[in-house]
Each structure stands twice: as structure tokens, then as C-alpha cells.
C-alpha angles and dihedrals in degrees: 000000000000096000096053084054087213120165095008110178106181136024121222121221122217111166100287091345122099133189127193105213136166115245096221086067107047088043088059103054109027114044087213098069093038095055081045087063115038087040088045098238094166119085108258102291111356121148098191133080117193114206091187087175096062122066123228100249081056095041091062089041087057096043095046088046090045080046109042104008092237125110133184102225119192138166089247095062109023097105092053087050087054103048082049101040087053090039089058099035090242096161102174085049099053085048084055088051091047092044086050089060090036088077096030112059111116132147101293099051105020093099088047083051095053098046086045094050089044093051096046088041089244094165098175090047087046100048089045091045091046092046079047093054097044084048096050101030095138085057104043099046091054090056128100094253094072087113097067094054105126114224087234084061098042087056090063098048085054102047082044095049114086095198099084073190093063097042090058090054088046088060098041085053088048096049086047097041094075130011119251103045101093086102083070115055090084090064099045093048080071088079093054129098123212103172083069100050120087125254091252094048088056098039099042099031103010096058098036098065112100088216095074092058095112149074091269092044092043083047093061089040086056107052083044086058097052095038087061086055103216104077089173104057087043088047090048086040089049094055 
């Protein structure tokens, strides 16, 4: 029906591309279309409808799923789905798209994923990205995404991680990921703890770090230095 293009009543808009389309069928399978023509929606007479938000590639991916119920998902275009999928209240299209990530979460794209599923409100894909990413913390962390790790997200890998170690070059990856988060390494360091790292580890990487130059930073050193109960020997091993 669609390819003969017969009885076509309205025309969709997607940058340059146009569809001719029949408005009994995309009433019937997206309730967006379906409240824009019974409330009017559309200017007197008007046979166009202009979706300015959707480009056109994913445009002629939408009218051939509202046609035929088949969709071709890739990594490549499964935000887009998404935004237009939650912009046309396609339900069943935006749980394909979920299911899609579902089995396609690894390393490179699990902290996209979890920012995606948080932003579409995709618990089950959120709570699947978020178990990927405690589980393969080492790899994550190396990846160029690193820069989209929330700080909320950061805080659970450190309260999850057992090597205090670890988590204090986690943080030092994360402040030098993205620019404007040195304000923050105080705070995290909160969630690190010194007492458990080894004397090399605070005289060789602990020290080092710029970020400790300061009363906060000499404070933990400190009480590293105490706990370990011989200042003086840190303080040799440290020269």
C-alpha cells in the first residue's frame, strides 16, 4: 500500500526528505499522530506535517516501522530511535530499541548506555549498563568515554571497589577526563581510603598528585602518616 503511494492523505516532513503517507495508518499505530488528528493539530487545510526534530535517515527508518512493523536498530542510530521514539510516544519501538542495547553494551559504549537509558527512563537497561560497568570497571575506565562518567556514577564504583589504590587512580582518570572537575577531587577523595594503600602507592602517586597540594590533601597524608605509626620512616621513604 505504501509503495504505491495510493490514497495518500498527508505528506511528513524530515529536513529535505518528504513522505507521502496515509493518516489512517499512522493513527493506528503511533498515538501521536492519532491525538494530532482528531484535536486538528494541522493548519486548515494543510496537507504537510513538518517533524523538524527528526532527521530524514531516521524519518524513513520511523514511516516504514509505522508501515510494515519492522525496523533496522544499530548502534549507529539507536539514540536517534530513542529521541524519536519518546518524541512520538512509540512505545514498542522505544522497548526494541532497549532490547537492542540490552545485548550490546560492552566496554566502549556501556557509560553512553547508561547516560542514554537514564535520560529515556530505560530502568531495566540502566540497571543492566550500570551491573556491566561495576563488573568491568578496569575496562571502562580506560575507554574514551571516560568523559561522560557522572560523578554519581563514579561514587558507586568507588564505594563498590575494594583497592582504595585503584579508586585514587580512578579519580585522578576522571579530573583529567574532562576539564572543569578539578573543584571536585576534594569531595571524591572522601571516598578513598589511605590507610589501605601501601606506603609506595602514597609516597610515589599520592604525593605526586597536584591535587593534594593543599591543607585538605597534607591533612590525609598526614593521617596516613600516623596511622602507619612510624612518620619518620614514611617521611625517609617518601625522600
Amino acid at each position: 500500500m505504501k509503495e504505491a503511494d495510493e490514497f495518500v492523505d498527508i505528506t511528513l516532513v524530515f529536513g529535505k526528505q518528504r513522505i507521502a503517507c496515509h493518516k489512517v495508518i499512522l493513527a493506528g499505530m503511533c498515538d501521536y499522530f492519532r491525538r494530532m488528528f482528531l484535536t486538528n493539530m494541522l493548519e486548515r487545510g494543510s496537507q504537510e506535517f513538518v517533524l523538524k526534530d527528526i532527521s530524514a535517515s531516521t524519518g524513513v527508518l520511523l514511516v516504514n516501522y509505522l508501515y510494515s512493523g519492522n525496523i533496522d536498530i544499530t548502534q549507529l542510530n539507536a539514540q536517534d530511535l530513542l529521541a524519536a521514539s519518546e518524541m512520538l510516544l512509540l512505545g514498542a519501538l522505544k522497548k526494541k530499541v532497549e532490547d537492542f542495547l540490552l545485548s550490546h553494551t560492552d566496554s566502549v559504549n556501556c557509560i553512553s548506555i547508561i547516560n542514554l537509558a537514564r535520560l529515556y527512563d530505560l530502568k531495566t537497561l540502566l540497571a543492566d549498563a550500570r551491573s556491566y560497568l561495576q563488573e568491568h570497571v578496569k575496562e571502562v575506565v580506560e575507554t574514551e568515554e571516560m568523559h561522560l562518567l557522572q560523578e554519581g556514577d563514579l561514587i558507586e564504583i568507588l564505594e563498590a571497589n575494594a583497592s582504595q589504590e585503584e579508586n585514587f587512580l580512578f579519580i585522578q582518570m576522571w579530573m583529567r577526563s574532562a576539564d572543569g572537575r578539578t573543584d571536585r577531587f576534594n569531595d571524591l577523595m572522601q571516598h578513598v581510603s589511605l590507610s589501605q594503600c601501601s606506603k609506595d602507592f602514597v609516597c610515589r602517586t599520592v604525593m605526586a598528585e597536584k591535587l593534594m597540594h593543599n591543607t585538605r590533601g597534607m591533612t590525609l597524608i598526614q593521617e596516613f602518616m600516623e596511622s602507619s605509626r612510624s612518620t619518620q620512616t614514611i617521611v625517609t621513604g617518601c625522600g
